[in-house]
Every structure is written in structure tokens, then in C-alpha cells.
DONULUM-517597 format. One record per residue (C-alpha): residue number from 0; x negated, y negated, z; residue in one letter. Coordinates in nm, 3 decimals. Example, Ala and Ser with C-alpha at 12.3 -4.5 7.8 and 13.67 -1.06 7.14 Angstrom:
# residues 2
+-----+---------+---------+---------+---+
|   k |       u |       v |       w | r |
+-----+---------+---------+---------+---+
|   0 |  -1.230 |   0.450 |   0.780 | a |
|   1 |  -1.367 |   0.106 |   0.714 | s |
+-----+---------+---------+---------+---+
END
This chain:
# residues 117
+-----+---------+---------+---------+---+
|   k |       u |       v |       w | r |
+-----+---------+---------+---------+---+
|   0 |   0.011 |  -1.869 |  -2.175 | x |
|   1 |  -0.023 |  -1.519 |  -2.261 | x |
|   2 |   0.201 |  -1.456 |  -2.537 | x |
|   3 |   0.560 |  -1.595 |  -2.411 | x |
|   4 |   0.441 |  -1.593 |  -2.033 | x |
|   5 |   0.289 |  -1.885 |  -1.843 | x |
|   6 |   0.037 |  -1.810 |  -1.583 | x |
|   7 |   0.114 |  -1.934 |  -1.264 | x |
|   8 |  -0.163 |  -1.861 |  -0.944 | x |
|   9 |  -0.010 |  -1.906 |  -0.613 | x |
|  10 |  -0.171 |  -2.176 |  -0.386 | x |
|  11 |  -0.118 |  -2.239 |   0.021 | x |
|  12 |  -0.209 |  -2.097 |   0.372 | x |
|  13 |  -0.216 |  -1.727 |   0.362 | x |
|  14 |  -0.017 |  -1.754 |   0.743 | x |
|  15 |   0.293 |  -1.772 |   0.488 | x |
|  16 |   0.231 |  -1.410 |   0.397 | x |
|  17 |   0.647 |  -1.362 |   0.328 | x |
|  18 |   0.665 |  -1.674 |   0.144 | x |
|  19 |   0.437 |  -1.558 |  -0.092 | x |
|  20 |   0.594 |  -1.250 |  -0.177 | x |
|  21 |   0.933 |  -1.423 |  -0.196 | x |
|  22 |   0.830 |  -1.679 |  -0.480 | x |
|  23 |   0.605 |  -1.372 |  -0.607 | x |
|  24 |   0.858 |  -1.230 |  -0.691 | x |
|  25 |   1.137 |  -1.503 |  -0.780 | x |
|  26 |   0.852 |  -1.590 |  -1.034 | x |
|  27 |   0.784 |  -1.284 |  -1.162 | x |
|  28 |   1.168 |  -1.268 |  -1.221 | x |
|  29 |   1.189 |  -1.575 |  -1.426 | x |
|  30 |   0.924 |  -1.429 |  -1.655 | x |
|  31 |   0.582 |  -1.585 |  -1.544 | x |
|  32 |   0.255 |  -1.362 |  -1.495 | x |
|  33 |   0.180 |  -1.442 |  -1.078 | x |
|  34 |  -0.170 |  -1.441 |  -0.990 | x |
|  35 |  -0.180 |  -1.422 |  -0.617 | x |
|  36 |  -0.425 |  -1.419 |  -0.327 | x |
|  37 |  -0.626 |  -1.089 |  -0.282 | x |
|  38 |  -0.501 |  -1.070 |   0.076 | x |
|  39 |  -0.398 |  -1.251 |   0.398 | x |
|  40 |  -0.651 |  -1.348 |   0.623 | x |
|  41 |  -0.416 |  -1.535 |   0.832 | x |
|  42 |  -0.150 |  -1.306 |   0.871 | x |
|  43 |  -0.156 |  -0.959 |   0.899 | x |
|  44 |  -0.519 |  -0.874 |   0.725 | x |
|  45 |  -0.744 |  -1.015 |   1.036 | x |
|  46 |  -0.888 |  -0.665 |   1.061 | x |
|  47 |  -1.120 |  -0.784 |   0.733 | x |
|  48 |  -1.283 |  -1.055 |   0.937 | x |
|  49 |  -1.350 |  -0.848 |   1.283 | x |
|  50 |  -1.699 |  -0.726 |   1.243 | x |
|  51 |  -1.845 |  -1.026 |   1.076 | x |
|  52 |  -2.157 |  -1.200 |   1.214 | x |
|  53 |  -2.122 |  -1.631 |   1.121 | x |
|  54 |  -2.328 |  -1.570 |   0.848 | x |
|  55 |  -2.162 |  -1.323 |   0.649 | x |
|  56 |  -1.785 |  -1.481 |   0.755 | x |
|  57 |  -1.951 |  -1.830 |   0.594 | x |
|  58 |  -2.059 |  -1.626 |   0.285 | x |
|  59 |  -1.684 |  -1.433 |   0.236 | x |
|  60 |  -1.514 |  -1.691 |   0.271 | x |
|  61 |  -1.714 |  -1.942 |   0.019 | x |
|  62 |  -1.692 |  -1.652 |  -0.237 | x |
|  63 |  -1.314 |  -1.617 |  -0.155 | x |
|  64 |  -1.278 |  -1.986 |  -0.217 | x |
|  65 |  -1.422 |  -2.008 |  -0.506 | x |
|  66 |  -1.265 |  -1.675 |  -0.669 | x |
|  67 |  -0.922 |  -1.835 |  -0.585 | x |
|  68 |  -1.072 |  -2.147 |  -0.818 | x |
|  69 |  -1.134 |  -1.907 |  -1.074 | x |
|  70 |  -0.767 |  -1.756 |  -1.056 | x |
|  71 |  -0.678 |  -2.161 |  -1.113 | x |
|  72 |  -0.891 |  -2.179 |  -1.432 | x |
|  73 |  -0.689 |  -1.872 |  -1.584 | x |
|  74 |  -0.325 |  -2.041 |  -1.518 | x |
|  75 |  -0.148 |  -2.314 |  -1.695 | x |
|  76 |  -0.033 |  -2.419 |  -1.369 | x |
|  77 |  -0.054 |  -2.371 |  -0.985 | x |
|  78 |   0.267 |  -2.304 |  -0.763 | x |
|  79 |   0.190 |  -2.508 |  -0.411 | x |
|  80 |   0.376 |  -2.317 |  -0.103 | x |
|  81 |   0.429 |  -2.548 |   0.163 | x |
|  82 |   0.567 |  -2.468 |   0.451 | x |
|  83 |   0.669 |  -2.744 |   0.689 | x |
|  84 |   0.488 |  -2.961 |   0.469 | x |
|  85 |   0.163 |  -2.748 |   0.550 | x |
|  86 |  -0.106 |  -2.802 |   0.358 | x |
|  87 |  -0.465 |  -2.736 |   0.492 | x |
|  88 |  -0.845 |  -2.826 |   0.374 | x |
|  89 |  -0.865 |  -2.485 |   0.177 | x |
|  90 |  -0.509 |  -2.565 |  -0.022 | x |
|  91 |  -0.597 |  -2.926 |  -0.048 | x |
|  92 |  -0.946 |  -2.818 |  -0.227 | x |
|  93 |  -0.718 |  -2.598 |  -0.456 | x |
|  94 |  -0.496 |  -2.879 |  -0.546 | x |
|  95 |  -0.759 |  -3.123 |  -0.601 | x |
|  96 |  -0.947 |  -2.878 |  -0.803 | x |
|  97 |  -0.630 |  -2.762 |  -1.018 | x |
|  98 |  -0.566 |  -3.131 |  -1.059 | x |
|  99 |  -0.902 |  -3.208 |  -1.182 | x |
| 100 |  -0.893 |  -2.948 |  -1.427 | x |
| 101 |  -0.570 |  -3.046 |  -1.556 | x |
| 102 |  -0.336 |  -2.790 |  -1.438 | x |
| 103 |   0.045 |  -2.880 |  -1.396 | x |
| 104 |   0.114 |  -2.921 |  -0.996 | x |
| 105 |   0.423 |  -2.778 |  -0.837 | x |
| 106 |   0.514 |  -2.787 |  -0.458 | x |
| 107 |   0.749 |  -2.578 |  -0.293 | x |
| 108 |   0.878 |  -2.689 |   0.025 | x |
| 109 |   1.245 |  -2.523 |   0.004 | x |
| 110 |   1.146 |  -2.290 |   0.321 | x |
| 111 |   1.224 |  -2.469 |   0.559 | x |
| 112 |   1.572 |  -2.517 |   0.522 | x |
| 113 |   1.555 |  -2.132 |   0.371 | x |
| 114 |   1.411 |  -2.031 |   0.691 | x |
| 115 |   1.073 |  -1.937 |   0.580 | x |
| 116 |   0.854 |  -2.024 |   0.907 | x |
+-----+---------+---------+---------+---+
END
């Protein structure tokens, strides 16, 4: 915590770009500090990953991984969005990292019946 704020970093597929935002924001709202992924590879940022020979793609996207691990060691807890139930390798390294370092585990599967997909 940071004074009467928890820290809460946002975990799950960057494909659910608008589900982000939404609980983003309905976080922000209920007084947490959000810490977020830098930007959605898998939907609507695939313009980063155009020009990349294997090598360099490998290389981004190990540094990306592991920055996101560092946005887990500043929070008190992680905030899973799961859409459908979704939860790929990357996530699944988040959550078993977060869980190893102690960090308080939330899901958030309300979007389907919200309409989030």
C-alpha cells in the first residue's frame, strides 16, 4: 500500500483490450493505484511486432514478461481478467509467479454475462 491505496497490477490476455480499461477504471474508482500492461499486443498494438526478425520478437517479449513480473512485485495483489474462463501460458506464469511471491489472487470472470467478449 501506498499510503491508504492498495496496488493492484492487472493480469490476463491483452486480446481483452476493453476489459482492461473497464476494471481500470472501476478500480481506479474504488480507490486502488492500477498498474496495467504497457500495451496490447493482441489487440489493436500488432503494428509493434511487424518488423521483428525471431530473434528480436523472442528477446521483447521475454523482457515484456518479465517487466510485467516486476509490476507484480510492486502490488499487494494481482486482479486476474478472465474472459470465458481464458487464461493462457503468459497469465498462468503471472499467477503462479504472484502466488509464489505471496500476492493476494483475484479472478474476474463477470464478462461474460456483462458481455465483455
Amino acid at each position: 500500500m501506498i499510503g491508504n491505496y492498495k496496488i493492484v497490477t492487472l493480469c490476463g490476455s491483452t486480446r481483452f483490450k476493453n476489459e482492461f480499461m473497464e476494471v481500470q477504471k472501476r478500480l481506479t474508482l474504488d480507490g486502488n493505484i492500477v498498474i496495467s500492461v504497457g500495451f496490447f499486443g493482441h489487440s489493436g498494438d500488432s503494428e509493434v511486432w511487424e518488423n521483428m526478425d525471431e530473434g528480436t520478437l523472442t528477446k521483447t517479449q521475454e523482457m515484456l514478461d518479465d517487466m510485467h513480473k516486476r509490476k507484480i512485485d510492486m502490488a499487494d495483489e494481482i486482479f486476474v481478467i478472465n474472459v470465458g474462463g481464458y487464461i493462457g501460458d503468459s497469465t498462468r506464469s503471472e499467477i503462479n509467479y504472484a502466488t509464489d511471491c505471496q500476492a493476494k489472487c483475484n479472478t474476474f470472470s463477470k464478462w461474460t454475462s456483462y458481455g465483455g467478449q
